[in-house]
C-alpha positions in Angstrom: -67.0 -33.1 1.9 -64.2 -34.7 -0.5 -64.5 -31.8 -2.7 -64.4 -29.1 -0.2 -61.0 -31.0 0.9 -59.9 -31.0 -2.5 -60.6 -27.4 -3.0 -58.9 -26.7 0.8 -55.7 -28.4 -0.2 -56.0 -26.4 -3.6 -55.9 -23.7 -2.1 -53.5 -24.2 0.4 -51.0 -25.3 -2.3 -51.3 -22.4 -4.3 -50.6 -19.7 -0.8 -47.8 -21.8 -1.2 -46.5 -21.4 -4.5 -47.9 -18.5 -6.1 -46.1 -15.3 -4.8 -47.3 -11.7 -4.7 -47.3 -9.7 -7.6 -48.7 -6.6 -5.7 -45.2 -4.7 -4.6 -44.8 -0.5 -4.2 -41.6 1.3 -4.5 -40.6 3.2 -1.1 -41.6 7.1 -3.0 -44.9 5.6 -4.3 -47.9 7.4 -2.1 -51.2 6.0 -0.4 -53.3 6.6 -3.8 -51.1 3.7 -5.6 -51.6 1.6 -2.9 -55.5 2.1 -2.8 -55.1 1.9 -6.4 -53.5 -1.6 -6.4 -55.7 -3.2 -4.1 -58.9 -2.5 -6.3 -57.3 -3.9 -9.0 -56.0 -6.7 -7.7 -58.0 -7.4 -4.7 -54.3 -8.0 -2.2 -55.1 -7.2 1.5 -51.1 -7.4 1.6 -48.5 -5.1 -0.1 -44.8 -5.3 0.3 -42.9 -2.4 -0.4 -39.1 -3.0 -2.6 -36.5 -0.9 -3.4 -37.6 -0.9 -7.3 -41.4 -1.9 -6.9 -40.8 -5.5 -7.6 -40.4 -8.8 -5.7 -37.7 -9.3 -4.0 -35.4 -11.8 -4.3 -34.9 -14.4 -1.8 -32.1 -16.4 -0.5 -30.8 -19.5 -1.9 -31.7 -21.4 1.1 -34.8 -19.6 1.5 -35.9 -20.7 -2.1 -34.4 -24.5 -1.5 -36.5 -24.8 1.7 -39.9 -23.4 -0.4 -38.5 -26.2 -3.2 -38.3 -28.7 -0.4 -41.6 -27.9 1.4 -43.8 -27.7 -1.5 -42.3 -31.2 -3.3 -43.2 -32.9 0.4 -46.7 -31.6 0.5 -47.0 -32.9 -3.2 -46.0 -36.0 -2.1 -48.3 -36.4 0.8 -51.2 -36.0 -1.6 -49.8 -37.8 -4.7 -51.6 -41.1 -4.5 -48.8 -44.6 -4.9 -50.3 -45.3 -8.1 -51.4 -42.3 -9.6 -50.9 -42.3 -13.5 -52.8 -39.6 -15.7 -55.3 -41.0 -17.9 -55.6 -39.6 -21.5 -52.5 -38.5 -22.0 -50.2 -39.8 -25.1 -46.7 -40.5 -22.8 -47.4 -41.2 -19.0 -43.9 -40.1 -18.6 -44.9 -36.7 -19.2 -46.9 -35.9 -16.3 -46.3 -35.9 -12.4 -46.1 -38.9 -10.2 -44.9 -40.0 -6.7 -42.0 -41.5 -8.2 -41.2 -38.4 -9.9 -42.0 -36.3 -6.9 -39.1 -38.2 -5.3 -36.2 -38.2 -7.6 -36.9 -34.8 -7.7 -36.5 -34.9 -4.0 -33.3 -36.6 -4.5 -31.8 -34.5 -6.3 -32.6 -31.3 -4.8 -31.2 -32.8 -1.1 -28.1 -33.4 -3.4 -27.6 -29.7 -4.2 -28.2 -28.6 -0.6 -25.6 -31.1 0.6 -28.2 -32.8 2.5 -26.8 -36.4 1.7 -28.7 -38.6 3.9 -32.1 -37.0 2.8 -30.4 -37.6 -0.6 -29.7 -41.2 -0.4 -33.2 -42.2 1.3 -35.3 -40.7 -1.4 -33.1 -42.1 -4.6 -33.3 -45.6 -2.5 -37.3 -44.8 -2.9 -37.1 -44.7 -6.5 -34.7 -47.4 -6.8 -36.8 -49.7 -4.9 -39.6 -48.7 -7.0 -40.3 -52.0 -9.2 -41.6 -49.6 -12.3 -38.4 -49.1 -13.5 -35.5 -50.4 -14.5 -31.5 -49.3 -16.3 -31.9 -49.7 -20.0 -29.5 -52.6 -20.8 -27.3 -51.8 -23.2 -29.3 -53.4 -26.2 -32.2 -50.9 -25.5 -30.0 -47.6 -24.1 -30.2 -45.5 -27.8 -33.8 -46.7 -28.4 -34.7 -45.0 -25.1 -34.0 -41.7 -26.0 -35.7 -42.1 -29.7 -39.1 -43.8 -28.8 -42.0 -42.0 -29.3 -42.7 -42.3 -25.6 -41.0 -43.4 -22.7 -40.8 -47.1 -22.7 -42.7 -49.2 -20.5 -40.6 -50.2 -17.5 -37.9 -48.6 -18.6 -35.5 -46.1 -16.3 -37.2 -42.7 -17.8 -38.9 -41.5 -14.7 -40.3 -37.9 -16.2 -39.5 -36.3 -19.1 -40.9 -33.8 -21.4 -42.7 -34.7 -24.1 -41.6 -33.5 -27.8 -44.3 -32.6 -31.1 -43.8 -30.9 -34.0 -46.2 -28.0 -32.0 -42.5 -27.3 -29.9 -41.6 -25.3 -32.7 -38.3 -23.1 -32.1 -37.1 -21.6 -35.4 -38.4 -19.5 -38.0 -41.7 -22.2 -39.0 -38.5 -24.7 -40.0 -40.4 -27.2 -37.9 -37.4 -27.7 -35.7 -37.8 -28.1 -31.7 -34.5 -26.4 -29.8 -32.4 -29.2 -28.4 -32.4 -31.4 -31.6 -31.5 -27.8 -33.3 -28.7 -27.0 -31.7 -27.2 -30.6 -31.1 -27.5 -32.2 -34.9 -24.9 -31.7 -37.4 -25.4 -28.5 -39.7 -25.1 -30.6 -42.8 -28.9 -32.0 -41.9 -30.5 -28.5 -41.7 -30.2 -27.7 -38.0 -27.5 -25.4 -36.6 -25.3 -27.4 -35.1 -24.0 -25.4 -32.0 -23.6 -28.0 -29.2 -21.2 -30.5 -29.2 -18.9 -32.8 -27.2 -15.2 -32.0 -26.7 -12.7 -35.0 -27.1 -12.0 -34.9 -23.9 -15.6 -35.9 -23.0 -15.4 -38.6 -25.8 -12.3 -40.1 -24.1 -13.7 -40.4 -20.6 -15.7 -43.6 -21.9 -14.3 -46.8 -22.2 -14.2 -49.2 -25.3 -17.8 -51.4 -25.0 -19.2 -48.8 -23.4 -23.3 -48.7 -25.3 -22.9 -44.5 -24.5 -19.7 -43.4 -26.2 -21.3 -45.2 -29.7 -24.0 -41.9 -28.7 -21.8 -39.6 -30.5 -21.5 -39.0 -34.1 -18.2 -37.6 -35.1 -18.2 -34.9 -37.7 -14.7 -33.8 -39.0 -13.3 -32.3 -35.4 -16.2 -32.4 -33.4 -18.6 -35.0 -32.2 -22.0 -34.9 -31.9 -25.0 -36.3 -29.3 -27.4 -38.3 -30.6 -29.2 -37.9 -27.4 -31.9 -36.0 -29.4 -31.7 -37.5 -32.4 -35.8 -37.5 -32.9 -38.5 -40.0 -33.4 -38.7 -43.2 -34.8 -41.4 -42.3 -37.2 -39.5 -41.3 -39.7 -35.4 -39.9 -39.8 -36.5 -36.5 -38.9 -34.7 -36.0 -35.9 -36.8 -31.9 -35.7 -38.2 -33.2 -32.8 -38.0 -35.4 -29.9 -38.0 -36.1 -26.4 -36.3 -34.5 -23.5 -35.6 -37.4 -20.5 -35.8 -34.9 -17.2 -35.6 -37.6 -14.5 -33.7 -41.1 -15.1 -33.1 -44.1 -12.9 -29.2 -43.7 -13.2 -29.4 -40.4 -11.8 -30.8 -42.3 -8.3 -28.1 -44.5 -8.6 -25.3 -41.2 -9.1 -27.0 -39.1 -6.7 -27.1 -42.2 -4.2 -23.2 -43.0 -4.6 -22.2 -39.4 -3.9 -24.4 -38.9 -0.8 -22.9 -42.2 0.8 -19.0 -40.9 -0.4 -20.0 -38.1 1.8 -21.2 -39.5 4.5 -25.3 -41.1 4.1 -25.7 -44.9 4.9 -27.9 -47.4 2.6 -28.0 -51.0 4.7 -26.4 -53.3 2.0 -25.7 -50.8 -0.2 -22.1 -49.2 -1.5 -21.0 -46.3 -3.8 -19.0 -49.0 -5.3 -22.0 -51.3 -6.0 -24.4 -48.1 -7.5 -21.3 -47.1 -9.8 -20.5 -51.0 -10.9 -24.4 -51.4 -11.6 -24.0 -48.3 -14.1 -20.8 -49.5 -15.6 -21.8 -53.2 -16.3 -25.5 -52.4 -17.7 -23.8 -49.9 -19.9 -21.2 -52.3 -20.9 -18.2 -50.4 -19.7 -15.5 -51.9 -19.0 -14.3 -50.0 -16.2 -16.3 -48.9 -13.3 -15.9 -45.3 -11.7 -13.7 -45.1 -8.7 -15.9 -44.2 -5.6 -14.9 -41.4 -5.1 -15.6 -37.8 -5.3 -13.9 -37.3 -8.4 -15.4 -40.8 -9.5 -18.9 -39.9 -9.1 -18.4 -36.6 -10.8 -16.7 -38.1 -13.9 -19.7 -40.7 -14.1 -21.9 -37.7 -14.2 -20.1 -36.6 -17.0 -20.5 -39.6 -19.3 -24.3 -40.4 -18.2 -25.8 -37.8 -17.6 -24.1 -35.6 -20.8 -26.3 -32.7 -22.2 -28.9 -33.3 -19.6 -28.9 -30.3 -18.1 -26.9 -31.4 -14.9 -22.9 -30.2 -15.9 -22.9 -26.7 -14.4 -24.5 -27.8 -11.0 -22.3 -30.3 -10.5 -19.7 -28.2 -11.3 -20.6 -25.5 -8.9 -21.6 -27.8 -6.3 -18.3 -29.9 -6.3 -17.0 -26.3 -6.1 -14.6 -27.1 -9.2 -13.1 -25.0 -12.2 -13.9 -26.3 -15.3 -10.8 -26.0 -17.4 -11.2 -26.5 -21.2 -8.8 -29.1 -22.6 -10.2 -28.5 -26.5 -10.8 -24.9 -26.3 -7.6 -22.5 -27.2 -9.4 -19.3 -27.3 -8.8 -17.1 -25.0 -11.6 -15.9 -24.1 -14.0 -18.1 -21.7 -11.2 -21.3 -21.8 -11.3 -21.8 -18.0 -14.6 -20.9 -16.3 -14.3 -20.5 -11.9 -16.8 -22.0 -10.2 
Protein backbone atom coordinates (compact mmCIF):
# COMPACT_ATOMS: atom_id res chain seq x y z
CA UNK A 1 0.00 0.00 0.00
CA UNK A 2 2.95 2.56 0.78
CA UNK A 3 4.32 1.97 -2.52
CA UNK A 4 1.24 2.22 -4.58
CA UNK A 5 0.94 5.77 -2.66
CA UNK A 6 4.33 6.50 -3.50
CA UNK A 7 3.93 5.58 -7.14
CA UNK A 8 0.19 7.71 -6.95
CA UNK A 9 1.89 10.78 -5.76
CA UNK A 10 4.68 10.15 -8.52
CA UNK A 11 2.54 10.27 -10.77
CA UNK A 12 0.45 12.95 -9.73
CA UNK A 13 3.56 15.19 -9.53
CA UNK A 14 4.79 14.62 -12.78
CA UNK A 15 0.82 15.53 -14.58
CA UNK A 16 1.93 18.33 -12.80
CA UNK A 17 5.10 19.29 -14.10
CA UNK A 18 5.85 17.60 -17.23
CA UNK A 19 3.96 19.48 -20.09
CA UNK A 20 2.90 18.13 -23.46
CA UNK A 21 5.19 17.78 -26.12
CA UNK A 22 2.44 16.50 -28.59
CA UNK A 23 1.27 19.97 -30.38
CA UNK A 24 -0.15 20.33 -34.30
CA UNK A 25 0.02 23.36 -36.35
CA UNK A 26 -3.60 24.68 -37.39
CA UNK A 27 -2.89 23.37 -41.58
CA UNK A 28 -1.58 20.00 -40.32
CA UNK A 29 -4.32 17.20 -41.29
CA UNK A 30 -5.94 14.06 -39.35
CA UNK A 31 -3.05 11.66 -40.68
CA UNK A 32 -0.40 13.74 -38.38
CA UNK A 33 -2.49 13.62 -35.66
CA UNK A 34 -3.09 9.67 -35.95
CA UNK A 35 0.49 9.74 -36.64
CA UNK A 36 1.46 11.43 -33.35
CA UNK A 37 -0.51 9.59 -31.04
CA UNK A 38 1.12 6.16 -32.15
CA UNK A 39 4.27 7.48 -31.48
CA UNK A 40 3.74 9.03 -28.54
CA UNK A 41 0.88 7.32 -26.98
CA UNK A 42 -1.12 11.29 -26.09
CA UNK A 43 -4.93 10.89 -25.90
CA UNK A 44 -4.56 14.81 -25.93
CA UNK A 45 -3.27 17.25 -28.65
CA UNK A 46 -3.25 20.94 -28.59
CA UNK A 47 -3.20 22.67 -31.71
CA UNK A 48 -0.61 26.20 -31.89
CA UNK A 49 -0.04 28.66 -34.26
CA UNK A 50 3.62 27.16 -35.16
CA UNK A 51 3.15 23.51 -33.84
CA UNK A 52 4.77 24.10 -30.53
CA UNK A 53 3.77 24.78 -26.94
CA UNK A 54 2.48 27.70 -26.22
CA UNK A 55 3.60 30.03 -23.97
CA UNK A 56 1.89 30.90 -20.89
CA UNK A 57 1.36 33.84 -18.77
CA UNK A 58 3.55 35.16 -16.18
CA UNK A 59 1.07 34.55 -13.60
CA UNK A 60 -0.02 31.52 -15.02
CA UNK A 61 3.57 30.11 -14.73
CA UNK A 62 4.08 31.77 -11.02
CA UNK A 63 0.92 29.95 -9.83
CA UNK A 64 2.22 26.37 -11.48
CA UNK A 65 5.74 27.55 -9.59
CA UNK A 66 3.67 28.15 -6.49
CA UNK A 67 1.49 25.04 -6.60
CA UNK A 68 4.07 22.48 -7.38
CA UNK A 69 6.71 23.92 -4.51
CA UNK A 70 3.49 23.49 -1.95
CA UNK A 71 2.77 19.97 -2.94
CA UNK A 72 6.68 19.31 -2.59
CA UNK A 73 6.49 20.56 0.60
CA UNK A 74 3.50 18.51 1.86
CA UNK A 75 5.54 15.45 1.08
CA UNK A 76 9.08 16.53 1.95
CA UNK A 77 9.52 14.87 5.32
CA UNK A 78 11.02 17.73 8.40
CA UNK A 79 14.15 16.02 8.39
CA UNK A 80 14.72 14.68 5.23
CA UNK A 81 18.57 14.71 4.27
CA UNK A 82 19.82 12.50 1.20
CA UNK A 83 22.09 9.84 2.22
CA UNK A 84 25.25 9.15 0.03
CA UNK A 85 25.71 12.12 -1.35
CA UNK A 86 29.21 14.19 -0.98
CA UNK A 87 27.50 17.94 0.03
CA UNK A 88 23.95 17.60 1.66
CA UNK A 89 23.56 21.15 0.47
CA UNK A 90 23.22 19.91 -2.93
CA UNK A 91 20.05 18.20 -2.81
CA UNK A 92 16.36 19.18 -1.97
CA UNK A 93 15.00 19.75 1.45
CA UNK A 94 11.95 21.27 3.35
CA UNK A 95 14.05 24.12 4.29
CA UNK A 96 15.02 24.66 0.79
CA UNK A 97 11.53 24.05 -0.44
CA UNK A 98 10.65 27.13 1.59
CA UNK A 99 13.18 29.77 0.90
CA UNK A 100 12.35 28.96 -2.38
CA UNK A 101 8.80 29.72 -1.46
CA UNK A 102 10.00 32.92 -0.12
CA UNK A 103 11.43 34.22 -2.72
CA UNK A 104 9.09 33.41 -5.33
CA UNK A 105 5.98 35.22 -3.08
CA UNK A 106 8.60 38.12 -3.24
CA UNK A 107 8.57 38.45 -7.02
CA UNK A 108 4.75 38.09 -7.16
CA UNK A 109 4.49 40.92 -4.64
CA UNK A 110 2.76 38.60 -2.38
CA UNK A 111 4.59 40.05 0.83
CA UNK A 112 2.85 38.38 3.56
CA UNK A 113 3.19 34.88 2.00
CA UNK A 114 6.77 36.25 1.59
CA UNK A 115 7.52 37.05 5.13
CA UNK A 116 5.84 33.80 6.66
CA UNK A 117 7.83 31.39 4.72
CA UNK A 118 11.54 33.31 5.15
CA UNK A 119 10.32 33.49 9.10
CA UNK A 120 10.18 29.38 8.43
CA UNK A 121 13.66 29.25 7.46
CA UNK A 122 14.75 31.70 9.92
CA UNK A 123 13.34 29.86 12.73
CA UNK A 124 14.84 26.89 11.39
CA UNK A 125 17.77 26.00 14.10
CA UNK A 126 20.02 24.38 11.11
CA UNK A 127 21.28 27.37 10.11
CA UNK A 128 22.86 30.26 10.97
CA UNK A 129 24.65 33.96 9.22
CA UNK A 130 28.34 33.26 8.75
CA UNK A 131 30.07 35.61 11.25
CA UNK A 132 32.34 37.57 9.75
CA UNK A 133 35.45 35.34 10.72
CA UNK A 134 33.86 32.38 8.63
CA UNK A 135 32.00 34.59 5.64
CA UNK A 136 34.96 33.97 2.73
CA UNK A 137 35.54 30.44 3.99
CA UNK A 138 31.82 29.73 3.14
CA UNK A 139 32.01 30.26 -0.36
CA UNK A 140 35.46 28.21 -0.73
CA UNK A 141 34.71 24.97 1.39
CA UNK A 142 34.52 22.03 -0.40
CA UNK A 143 30.96 21.71 0.89
CA UNK A 144 28.62 23.66 2.54
CA UNK A 145 29.51 24.04 6.16
CA UNK A 146 27.75 22.41 8.76
CA UNK A 147 25.32 24.87 10.35
CA UNK A 148 26.15 27.41 8.41
CA UNK A 149 23.53 29.86 6.40
CA UNK A 150 24.00 27.90 2.86
CA UNK A 151 20.58 26.54 2.48
CA UNK A 152 20.99 24.91 -1.23
CA UNK A 153 23.51 25.27 -3.60
CA UNK A 154 25.01 23.59 -6.50
CA UNK A 155 27.71 21.53 -6.10
CA UNK A 156 31.00 22.27 -8.28
CA UNK A 157 33.75 19.19 -9.80
CA UNK A 158 36.14 19.34 -12.14
CA UNK A 159 33.28 17.06 -14.34
CA UNK A 160 31.47 20.92 -14.70
CA UNK A 161 33.77 21.47 -17.37
CA UNK A 162 32.94 24.75 -19.52
CA UNK A 163 35.86 25.59 -21.82
CA UNK A 164 37.71 23.98 -24.42
CA UNK A 165 39.11 20.69 -21.86
CA UNK A 166 40.88 23.79 -19.88
CA UNK A 167 39.38 22.26 -16.87
CA UNK A 168 37.60 25.44 -15.97
CA UNK A 169 33.82 25.47 -14.64
CA UNK A 170 31.88 28.89 -15.98
CA UNK A 171 31.34 31.16 -13.08
CA UNK A 172 34.98 30.94 -11.73
CA UNK A 173 35.88 31.58 -15.66
CA UNK A 174 34.31 34.48 -16.20
CA UNK A 175 34.73 36.10 -12.71
CA UNK A 176 38.79 35.48 -12.04
CA UNK A 177 41.32 37.81 -13.25
CA UNK A 178 42.71 36.95 -16.90
CA UNK A 179 46.28 37.05 -15.58
CA UNK A 180 45.40 33.38 -13.80
CA UNK A 181 44.25 31.75 -17.11
CA UNK A 182 40.47 32.40 -16.95
CA UNK A 183 38.85 35.14 -19.01
CA UNK A 184 38.05 37.48 -16.90
CA UNK A 185 34.65 39.11 -18.13
CA UNK A 186 32.59 39.87 -14.92
CA UNK A 187 33.50 42.32 -12.63
CA UNK A 188 32.28 44.85 -10.05
CA UNK A 189 31.92 48.60 -10.96
CA UNK A 190 33.28 51.07 -8.33
CA UNK A 191 30.27 52.11 -7.62
CA UNK A 192 29.25 48.67 -6.26
CA UNK A 193 32.65 48.66 -4.36
CA UNK A 194 31.68 52.02 -2.69
CA UNK A 195 28.24 51.00 -1.44
CA UNK A 196 30.06 48.93 1.46
CA UNK A 197 31.36 50.43 4.39
CA UNK A 198 34.92 50.27 5.99
CA UNK A 199 34.82 46.81 8.37
CA UNK A 200 32.53 45.49 6.30
CA UNK A 201 33.99 41.19 6.05
CA UNK A 202 32.17 41.54 2.15
CA UNK A 203 33.91 44.49 0.46
CA UNK A 204 37.51 42.61 1.48
CA UNK A 205 35.54 39.92 -1.32
CA UNK A 206 36.87 41.89 -4.15
CA UNK A 207 40.20 41.83 -5.61
CA UNK A 208 41.14 44.89 -7.40
CA UNK A 209 43.01 44.60 -10.65
CA UNK A 210 44.27 47.93 -12.25
CA UNK A 211 40.58 49.56 -12.83
CA UNK A 212 38.39 46.90 -12.07
CA UNK A 213 37.69 44.75 -9.13
CA UNK A 214 37.08 41.39 -9.00
CA UNK A 215 34.66 38.71 -6.87
CA UNK A 216 36.20 36.26 -5.11
CA UNK A 217 32.82 34.73 -4.57
CA UNK A 218 34.05 31.85 -6.78
CA UNK A 219 37.35 31.78 -6.10
CA UNK A 220 37.50 27.69 -5.93
CA UNK A 221 38.26 25.02 -3.51
CA UNK A 222 40.48 24.81 -0.71
CA UNK A 223 42.31 21.79 -1.99
CA UNK A 224 44.64 23.43 -3.71
CA UNK A 225 44.75 27.44 -5.27
CA UNK A 226 42.91 26.31 -8.27
CA UNK A 227 40.12 28.43 -8.22
CA UNK A 228 38.66 26.16 -12.02
CA UNK A 229 36.13 25.11 -9.95
CA UNK A 230 33.80 25.66 -7.15
CA UNK A 231 30.60 26.09 -5.63
CA UNK A 232 27.56 27.95 -6.51
CA UNK A 233 25.43 29.10 -3.04
CA UNK A 234 21.61 29.15 -4.67
CA UNK A 235 19.73 29.66 -1.46
CA UNK A 236 21.31 31.63 1.77
CA UNK A 237 19.98 32.54 5.17
CA UNK A 238 20.53 36.35 4.49
CA UNK A 239 18.37 36.23 1.60
CA UNK A 240 15.36 35.25 4.31
CA UNK A 241 16.43 38.02 6.27
CA UNK A 242 16.31 40.55 2.78
CA UNK A 243 13.36 39.07 1.38
CA UNK A 244 11.67 39.29 5.06
CA UNK A 245 12.60 43.18 5.46
CA UNK A 246 11.11 44.14 2.11
CA UNK A 247 7.81 42.28 2.47
CA UNK A 248 7.25 44.03 6.03
CA UNK A 249 8.36 47.74 4.26
CA UNK A 250 5.53 46.81 2.06
CA UNK A 251 3.09 46.01 4.18
CA UNK A 252 3.57 41.92 5.91
CA UNK A 253 3.70 41.76 9.76
CA UNK A 254 6.29 39.37 11.72
CA UNK A 255 5.18 39.67 15.73
CA UNK A 256 8.46 41.08 17.22
CA UNK A 257 10.02 41.41 14.27
CA UNK A 258 11.24 44.79 12.17
CA UNK A 259 12.85 45.54 8.71
CA UNK A 260 15.10 47.49 10.90
CA UNK A 261 16.15 44.58 13.15
CA UNK A 262 16.52 41.86 9.80
CA UNK A 263 18.81 44.68 8.10
CA UNK A 264 20.84 45.50 11.57
CA UNK A 265 21.34 41.55 12.04
CA UNK A 266 22.99 41.66 8.37
CA UNK A 267 25.06 44.71 9.01
CA UNK A 268 26.49 43.74 12.51
CA UNK A 269 27.34 39.87 11.61
CA UNK A 270 29.04 41.26 8.47
CA UNK A 271 30.79 43.87 10.46
CA UNK A 272 29.42 46.87 8.78
CA UNK A 273 29.41 49.72 10.19
CA UNK A 274 26.30 51.16 8.97
CA UNK A 275 23.09 49.37 8.70
CA UNK A 276 20.65 49.85 5.59
CA UNK A 277 17.88 52.31 5.95
CA UNK A 278 14.50 50.39 5.98
CA UNK A 279 13.46 51.37 3.33
CA UNK A 280 12.69 50.53 -0.19
CA UNK A 281 15.69 51.89 -1.46
CA UNK A 282 17.46 50.39 1.75
CA UNK A 283 16.56 46.92 1.12
CA UNK A 284 17.46 47.08 -2.46
CA UNK A 285 20.98 48.53 -1.87
CA UNK A 286 21.52 45.68 0.78
CA UNK A 287 20.65 43.31 -2.04
CA UNK A 288 23.23 44.83 -3.89
CA UNK A 289 26.24 44.28 -1.50
CA UNK A 290 24.95 40.67 -0.23
CA UNK A 291 23.70 39.18 -2.53
CA UNK A 292 26.39 40.45 -5.49
CA UNK A 293 26.76 37.97 -8.52
CA UNK A 294 24.21 35.65 -7.18
CA UNK A 295 22.03 35.75 -9.70
CA UNK A 296 19.42 38.13 -8.00
CA UNK A 297 20.38 41.96 -9.64
CA UNK A 298 18.07 41.92 -12.64
CA UNK A 299 14.96 40.69 -10.75
CA UNK A 300 15.29 43.04 -8.34
CA UNK A 301 15.71 45.53 -10.66
CA UNK A 302 12.73 44.78 -12.66
CA UNK A 303 10.63 44.13 -9.72
CA UNK A 304 11.48 47.44 -7.89
CA UNK A 305 10.46 48.68 -11.40
CA UNK A 306 13.92 50.73 -11.53
CA UNK A 307 16.37 51.83 -14.37
CA UNK A 308 19.65 50.78 -13.80
CA UNK A 309 21.94 53.64 -14.76
CA UNK A 310 25.61 52.90 -15.17
CA UNK A 311 27.87 55.23 -13.11
CA UNK A 312 31.32 53.44 -14.56
CA UNK A 313 30.21 52.70 -18.03
CA UNK A 314 30.78 55.75 -20.75
CA UNK A 315 29.93 53.81 -23.75
CA UNK A 316 27.19 54.64 -25.38
CA UNK A 317 25.78 51.83 -26.12
CA UNK A 318 23.81 49.83 -23.27
CA UNK A 319 24.98 52.63 -20.35
CA UNK A 320 21.41 52.96 -19.00
CA UNK A 321 19.24 49.84 -19.21
CA UNK A 322 14.95 50.54 -18.56
CA UNK A 323 13.45 48.32 -16.60
Amino acid sequence: EDQAEMVRKVKNHKAGFVYSDSNLRPDQTLADVIELKERLGHPTIAVTENGKPARDSKENVYNQIVADLLQAESIMADDYVRAGVTDKAATPTKPAIQALLSRVYLYMNKWQEAADYATKVINNKKYELAPADAYAAMFSAATAPEGGEIIFEVYGSDKNEYWDNSGWAHLPYITTTDDQGSHGDVCATKDLYDLYSEGDIRKSMYKQHGNDYFPTKYSGKPKDSDPKYTNVPILRLSEMYLNRAEAIINGASIQGVTAESDLRKIATVRGASQTAAATKQGVFDERRRELAFEGHIAADYARCNKSMTRKDFDDSKNKDVAF
